[in-house]
C-alpha positions in Angstrom: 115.2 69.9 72.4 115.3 71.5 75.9 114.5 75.0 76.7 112.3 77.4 78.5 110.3 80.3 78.7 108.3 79.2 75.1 105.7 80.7 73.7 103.1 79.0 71.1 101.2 81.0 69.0 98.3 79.1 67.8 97.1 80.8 64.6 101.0 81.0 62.8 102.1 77.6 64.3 104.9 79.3 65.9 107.1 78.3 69.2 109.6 80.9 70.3 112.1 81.5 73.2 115.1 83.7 73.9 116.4 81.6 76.8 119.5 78.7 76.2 118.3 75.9 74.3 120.4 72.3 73.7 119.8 69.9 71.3 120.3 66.1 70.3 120.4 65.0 66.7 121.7 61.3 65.7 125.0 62.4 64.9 126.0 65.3 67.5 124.6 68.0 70.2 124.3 71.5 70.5 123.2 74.5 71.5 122.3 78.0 71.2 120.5 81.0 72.6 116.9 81.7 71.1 114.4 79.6 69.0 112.1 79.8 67.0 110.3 76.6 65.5 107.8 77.1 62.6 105.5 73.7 63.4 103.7 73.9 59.4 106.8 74.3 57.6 109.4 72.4 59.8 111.8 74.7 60.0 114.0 75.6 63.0 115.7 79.0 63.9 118.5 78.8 66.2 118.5 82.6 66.6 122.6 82.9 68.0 125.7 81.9 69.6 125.5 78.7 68.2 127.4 75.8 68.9 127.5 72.0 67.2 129.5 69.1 68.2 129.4 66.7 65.5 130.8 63.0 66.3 131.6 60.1 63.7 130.0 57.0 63.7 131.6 54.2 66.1 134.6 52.5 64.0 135.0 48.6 64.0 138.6 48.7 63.1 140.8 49.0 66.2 143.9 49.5 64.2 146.3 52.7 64.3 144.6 56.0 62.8 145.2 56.7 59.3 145.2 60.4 57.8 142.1 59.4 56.3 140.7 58.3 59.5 141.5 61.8 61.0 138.8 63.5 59.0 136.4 61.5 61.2 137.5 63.2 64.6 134.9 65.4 66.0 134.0 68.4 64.7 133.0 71.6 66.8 131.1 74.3 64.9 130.3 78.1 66.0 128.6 80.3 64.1 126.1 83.6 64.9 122.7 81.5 63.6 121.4 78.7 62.1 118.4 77.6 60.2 117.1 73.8 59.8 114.7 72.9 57.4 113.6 69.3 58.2 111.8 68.1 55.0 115.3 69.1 53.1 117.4 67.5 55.8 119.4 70.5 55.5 121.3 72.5 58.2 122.7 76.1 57.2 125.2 77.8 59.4 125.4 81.7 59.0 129.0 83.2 60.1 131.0 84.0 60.6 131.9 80.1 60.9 134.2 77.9 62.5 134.6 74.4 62.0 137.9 72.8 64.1 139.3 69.0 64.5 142.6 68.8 66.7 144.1 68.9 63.4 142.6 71.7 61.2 140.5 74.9 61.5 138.0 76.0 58.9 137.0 79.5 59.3 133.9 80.2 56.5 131.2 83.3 56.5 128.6 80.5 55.9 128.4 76.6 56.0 125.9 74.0 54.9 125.8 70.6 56.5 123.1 67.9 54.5 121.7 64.6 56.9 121.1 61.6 55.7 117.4 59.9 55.9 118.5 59.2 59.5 119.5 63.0 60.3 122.9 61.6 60.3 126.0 64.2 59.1 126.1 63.7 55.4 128.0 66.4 54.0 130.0 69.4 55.1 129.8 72.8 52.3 131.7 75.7 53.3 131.1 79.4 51.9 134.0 82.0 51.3 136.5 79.5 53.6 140.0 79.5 54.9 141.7 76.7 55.8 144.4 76.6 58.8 146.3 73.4 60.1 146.3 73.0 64.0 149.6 73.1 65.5 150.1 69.9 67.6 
């Protein structure tokens, strides 16, 4: 995580900042304005303007793309917050949402993404969603 301007306060465990933070997780980037990581718990605040880029493991095949193989283009997510909870592997995404490919668009008022034991994208909930096809 990179950032400035933080602030520790001892007795809660608490780091803070309301400057630009950016991010690096095994399976994508992001960033956000505002922090606030809770050191005894595990838990991370991404406070707004959120943004997630969320790339698929390297393939082996070189062969053509299959619609299957579309669904693992990158992903970009927005949304206003986000909390992370590390001991649940769990990454919730408060809206409103969007999740796009260059082939779809998911617009949700919440989203839940799950890592794997590596932090690794798992899986991809949406809350209250629409789906709408890119035009290409």
């Amino acid at each position: 995580m990179e950032t400035r301007g933080v602030t520790f306060n001892r007795a809660t465990g608490t780091a803070q900042t309301d400057q630009p933070v950016k991010f690096v997780f095994p399976s994508g980037n992001g960033e956000a304005v505002g922090v606030e990581y809770h050191s005894e718990e595990g838990a991370v605040q991404l406070l707004r303007d959120v943004n997630l880029f969320l790339t698929p493991p390297a393939s082996n095949a070189a062969a053509k793309k299959t619609a299957k193989e579309h669904a693992q283009d990158p992903v970009h997510l927005t949304g206003r917050s986000l909390d992370f909870g590390r001991d649940s592997r769990t990454m919730h995404l408060l809206g409103p949402v969007e999740a796009e490919t260059r082939m779809a668009r998911l617009l949700a008022g919440e989203l839940t993404l799950m890592l794997d034991s590596s932090f690794r994208a798992k899986n991809l909930w949406p809350h209250r969603e629409r789906i709408e096809k890119n035009r290409s």
